[in-house]
N, C-alpha and C positions, 0 to 999 in steps of 0.2 A: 333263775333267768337273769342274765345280764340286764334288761330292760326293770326290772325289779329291784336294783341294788342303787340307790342314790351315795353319789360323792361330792362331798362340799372339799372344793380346795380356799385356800384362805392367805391369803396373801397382804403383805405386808401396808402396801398401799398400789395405787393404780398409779403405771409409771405413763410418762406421756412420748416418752423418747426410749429406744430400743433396751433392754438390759437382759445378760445372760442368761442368770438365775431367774426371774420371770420369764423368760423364753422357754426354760427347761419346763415350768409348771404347765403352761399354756400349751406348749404340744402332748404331754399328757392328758390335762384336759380333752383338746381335743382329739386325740386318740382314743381318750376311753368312751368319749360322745360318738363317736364312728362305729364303735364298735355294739353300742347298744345301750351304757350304763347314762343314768340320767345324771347329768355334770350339771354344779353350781358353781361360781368365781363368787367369793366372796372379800372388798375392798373395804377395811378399817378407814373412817378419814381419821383417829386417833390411833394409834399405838404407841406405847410406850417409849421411851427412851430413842423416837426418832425425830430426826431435826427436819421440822418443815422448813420451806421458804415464805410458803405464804398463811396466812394466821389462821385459827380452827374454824373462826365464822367465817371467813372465806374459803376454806374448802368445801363448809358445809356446805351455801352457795354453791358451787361449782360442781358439787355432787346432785344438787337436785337438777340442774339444769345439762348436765353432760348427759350426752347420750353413748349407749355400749355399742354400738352399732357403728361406731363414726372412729374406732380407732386407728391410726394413722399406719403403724407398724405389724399388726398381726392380724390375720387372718380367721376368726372364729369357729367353729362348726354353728350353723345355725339354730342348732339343737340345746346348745350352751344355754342356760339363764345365767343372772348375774345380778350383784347388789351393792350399794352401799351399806354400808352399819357406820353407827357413832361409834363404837367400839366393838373387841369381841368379847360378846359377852351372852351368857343363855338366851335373856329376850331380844338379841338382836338374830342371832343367826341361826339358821333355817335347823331342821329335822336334819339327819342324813344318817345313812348305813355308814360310811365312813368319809371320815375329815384327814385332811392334808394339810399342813403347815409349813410352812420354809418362814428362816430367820429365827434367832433364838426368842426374841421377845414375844412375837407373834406365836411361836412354838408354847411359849409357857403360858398367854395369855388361852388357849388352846386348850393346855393341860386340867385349866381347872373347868371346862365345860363340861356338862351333867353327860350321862350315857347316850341319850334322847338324841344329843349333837350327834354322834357316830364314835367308833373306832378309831383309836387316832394314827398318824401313822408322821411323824417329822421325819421329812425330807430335809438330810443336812448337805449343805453343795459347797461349804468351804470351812476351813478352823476360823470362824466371823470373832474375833478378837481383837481388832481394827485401834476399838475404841471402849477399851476396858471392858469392865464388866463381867471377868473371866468368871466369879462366881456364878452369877446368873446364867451367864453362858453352859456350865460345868452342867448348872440346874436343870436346863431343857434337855440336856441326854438322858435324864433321871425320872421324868415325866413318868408318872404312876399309869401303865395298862398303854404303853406306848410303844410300836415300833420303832427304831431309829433306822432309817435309810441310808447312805452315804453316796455317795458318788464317785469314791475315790478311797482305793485298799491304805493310803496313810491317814484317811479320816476315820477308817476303821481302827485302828491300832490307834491314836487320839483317844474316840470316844470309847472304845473298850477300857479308858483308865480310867473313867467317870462313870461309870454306869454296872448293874450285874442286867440290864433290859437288853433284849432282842435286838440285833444289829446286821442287815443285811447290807450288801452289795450290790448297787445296780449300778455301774455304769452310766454315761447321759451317751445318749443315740448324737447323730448327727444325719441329715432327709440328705440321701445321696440322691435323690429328685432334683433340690437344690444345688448342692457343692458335688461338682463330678470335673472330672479333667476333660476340656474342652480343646486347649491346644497343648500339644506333642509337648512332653516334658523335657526332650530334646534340642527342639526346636524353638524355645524361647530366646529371649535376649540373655545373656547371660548377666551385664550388668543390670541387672532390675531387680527393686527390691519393695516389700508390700509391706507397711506397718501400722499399727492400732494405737490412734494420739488419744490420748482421754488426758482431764482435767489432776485427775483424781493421782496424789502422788505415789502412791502404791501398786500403778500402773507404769512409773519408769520411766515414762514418754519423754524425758529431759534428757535421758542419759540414749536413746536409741537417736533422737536427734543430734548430738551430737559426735555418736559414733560413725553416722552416715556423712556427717560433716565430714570427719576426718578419711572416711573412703574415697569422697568426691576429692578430695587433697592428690592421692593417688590415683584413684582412676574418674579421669574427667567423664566420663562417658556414663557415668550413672546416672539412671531414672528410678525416680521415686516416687511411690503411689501411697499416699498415709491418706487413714479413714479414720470415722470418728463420729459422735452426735453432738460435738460443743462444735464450738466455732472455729472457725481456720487461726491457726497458729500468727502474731506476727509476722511479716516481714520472711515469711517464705519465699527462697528462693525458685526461679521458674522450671528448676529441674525439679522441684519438689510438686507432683500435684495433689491437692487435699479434696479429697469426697467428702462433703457432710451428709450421714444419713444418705450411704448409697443406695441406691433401689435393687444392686445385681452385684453385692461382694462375688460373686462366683467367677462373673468375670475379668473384676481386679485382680484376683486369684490369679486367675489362669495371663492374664497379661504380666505377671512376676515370676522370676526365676527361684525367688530368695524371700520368705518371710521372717521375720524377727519380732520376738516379743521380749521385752523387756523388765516384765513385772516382779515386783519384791513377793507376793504372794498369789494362789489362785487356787480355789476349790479344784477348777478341772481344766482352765482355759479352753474354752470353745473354739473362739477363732484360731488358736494353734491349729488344732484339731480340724478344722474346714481348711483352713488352708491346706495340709496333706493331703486331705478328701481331695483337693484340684492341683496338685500335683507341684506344688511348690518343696522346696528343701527348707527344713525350720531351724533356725536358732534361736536361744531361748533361754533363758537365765537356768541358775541350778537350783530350781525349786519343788516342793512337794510335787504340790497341782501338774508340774509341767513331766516329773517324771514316771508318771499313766502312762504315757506313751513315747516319747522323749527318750532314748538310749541314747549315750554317746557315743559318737563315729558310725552307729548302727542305724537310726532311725533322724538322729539330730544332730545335733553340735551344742555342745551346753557351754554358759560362760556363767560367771558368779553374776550378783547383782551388783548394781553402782558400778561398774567397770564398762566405758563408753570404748577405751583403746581395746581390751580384746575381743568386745563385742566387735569393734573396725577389724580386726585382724581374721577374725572367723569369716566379714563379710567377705574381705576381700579374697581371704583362700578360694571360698566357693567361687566367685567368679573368675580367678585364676585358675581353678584348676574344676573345666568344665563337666569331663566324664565322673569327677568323682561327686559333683554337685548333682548328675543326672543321678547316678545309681543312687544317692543320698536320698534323693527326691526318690525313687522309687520304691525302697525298702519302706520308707516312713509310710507312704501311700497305700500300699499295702499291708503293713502293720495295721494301721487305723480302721479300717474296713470293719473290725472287729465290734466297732462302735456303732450300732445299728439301734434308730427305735422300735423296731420289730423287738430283737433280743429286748431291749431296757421294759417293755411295755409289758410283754412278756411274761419278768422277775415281777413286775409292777402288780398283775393279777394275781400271780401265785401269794403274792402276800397278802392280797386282800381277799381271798379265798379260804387264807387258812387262818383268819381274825374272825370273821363273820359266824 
């Protein structure tokens, strides 16, 4: 009986502002809480080898007085419990049938917990090599009596060269609830274009803004919609408009003809992936993460990374040459469809079916 089977996921720390890879765990949680199984969140305020902002007595602080109930960005199943721990460690964290893990350190912190904890199962959702540690890294695939998860058939072929452990394929869903094509892929503007500014330089955001600089050069008539959870960029111009922490990407989506991502790496890119959910045409660097889905001339338009001029020159084609931006937009759109959390949720029980 589903109702019978507890799952502790365990996550790295509790984030306060939107992010991917918590997003991917979070709707499995609440997917598996929907469905029957009794879901724990379980939030380290220590984990190893990550860089707070603010000091450990003051997260402790901050964890006794936060409430789960009050987060800003996701939406729980009410069935969820939830915890702080000082670390993860056997007397902090709960019983379970089986344990989840995403992030290598939290994966290895994981591995050394007693049976009692659960069945492990790491969820890996990028090659997280960022910031060294490739040993340790190597480590968490190798995790003794471990499933490794992937999310993406290049992270298979990666972790296959570290590990003789169990390696499945599930895909991340995307809630066509949410991201669906609301106006006619036709009948947009054709100069409009939707992009994702982050802080963080491995997201590219430097080199997409100044590729759009140089389209506006060319075609004056471009609008620009860039989203984001930092703060609005300097000295934006008024053709550029910045959502911080939108309430309805669905609908930036769909008011764009043209999405681009610019990043140097990505487990799976999501917002690529939402974007074609609403019917946008993507371009996108020529990277692992982005070629899941991502064909060229077939589903996308790929450009290397650091290159702002043929990023401009891919934009501009599309908007020049509108039928072949429409078909573009619709081959992708329906390529992606493939991406369902029905299907991921799915793969998700059968492995924890055949652990138990």
């Amino acid at each position: 009986m589903k109702n019978d089977i507890r799952i502790n996921f365990i996550l790295p720390f509790k984030p306060r502002r939107p992010a991917g890879g918590f997003r991917v765990m979070y709707e499995y949680a609440n997917r598996m809480a929907y469905k029957g199984y009794q879901v724990h969140l379980t939030f380290p305020i220590k984990t190893r080898f990550m860089k707070y902002r603010l000091p450990y007595l003051v997260r402790c602080i901050l964890s006794k007085i936060e409430r789960f109930d009050s987060d800003r960005w996701f939406e729980f199943d009410p069935d969820i419990t939830m915890s702080y721990v000082n670390e993860v460690r056997d007397k902090y964290v709960v019983d379970a049938d089986i344990v989840i893990a995403t992030w290598w350190s939290t994966v290895l912190d994981m591995g050394a917990l007693s049976p009692q904890k659960g069945k492990k199962i790491n969820l890996i959702q990028g090659f997280e090599n960022w910031e060294g540690h490739e040993e340790l890294l190597y480590s968490s695939y190798n995790m003794e009596d471990t499933v490794n998860v992937v999310v993406a058939s290049y992270l298979q072929k990666i972790v296959k060269q570290h590990t003789n452990n169990r390696i499945e394929l599930i895909e991340n869903g995307i809630d066509n609830n949410i991201y669906y094509i609301k106006d006619r892929i036709e009948s947009r503007t054709a100069a409009s274009v939707a992009m994702m500014y982050s802080l963080q330089e491995i997201k590219g955001s430097k080199y997409g803004l100044e590729a759009l600089y140089l389209v506006k050069e060319q075609i004056p008539e471009l609008q620009v919609d860039l989203f984001g959870i930092s703060p609005s960029p300097e000295g934006l111009p008024d053709w550029i408009k910045y959502h911080r922490d939108p309430d309805d990407l669905c609908n930036i989506y769909n008011c764009n003809s043209i999405f681009i991502s610019n990043s140097f790496t990505e487990g799976f890119g999501l917002v690529s992936v939402e974007s074609m959910f609403c019917g946008c045409a993507l371009i996108c660097t020529d990277i692992e993460g982005h070629k899941e889905y991502a064909f060229e001339g077939e589903t996308a338009l790929l450009v290397e990374t650091r290159n702002p001029e043929k990023m401009a020159d891919r934009i501009s084609y599309l908007i020049n040459n509108n039928d072949y931006r429409i078909a573009l937009a619709e081959r992708g759109h329906d390529y992606v469809l493939r991406f369902s959390w029905d299907n991921a949720v799915e793969k998700m029980e059968k492995v924890i079916d055949s652990v138990l």
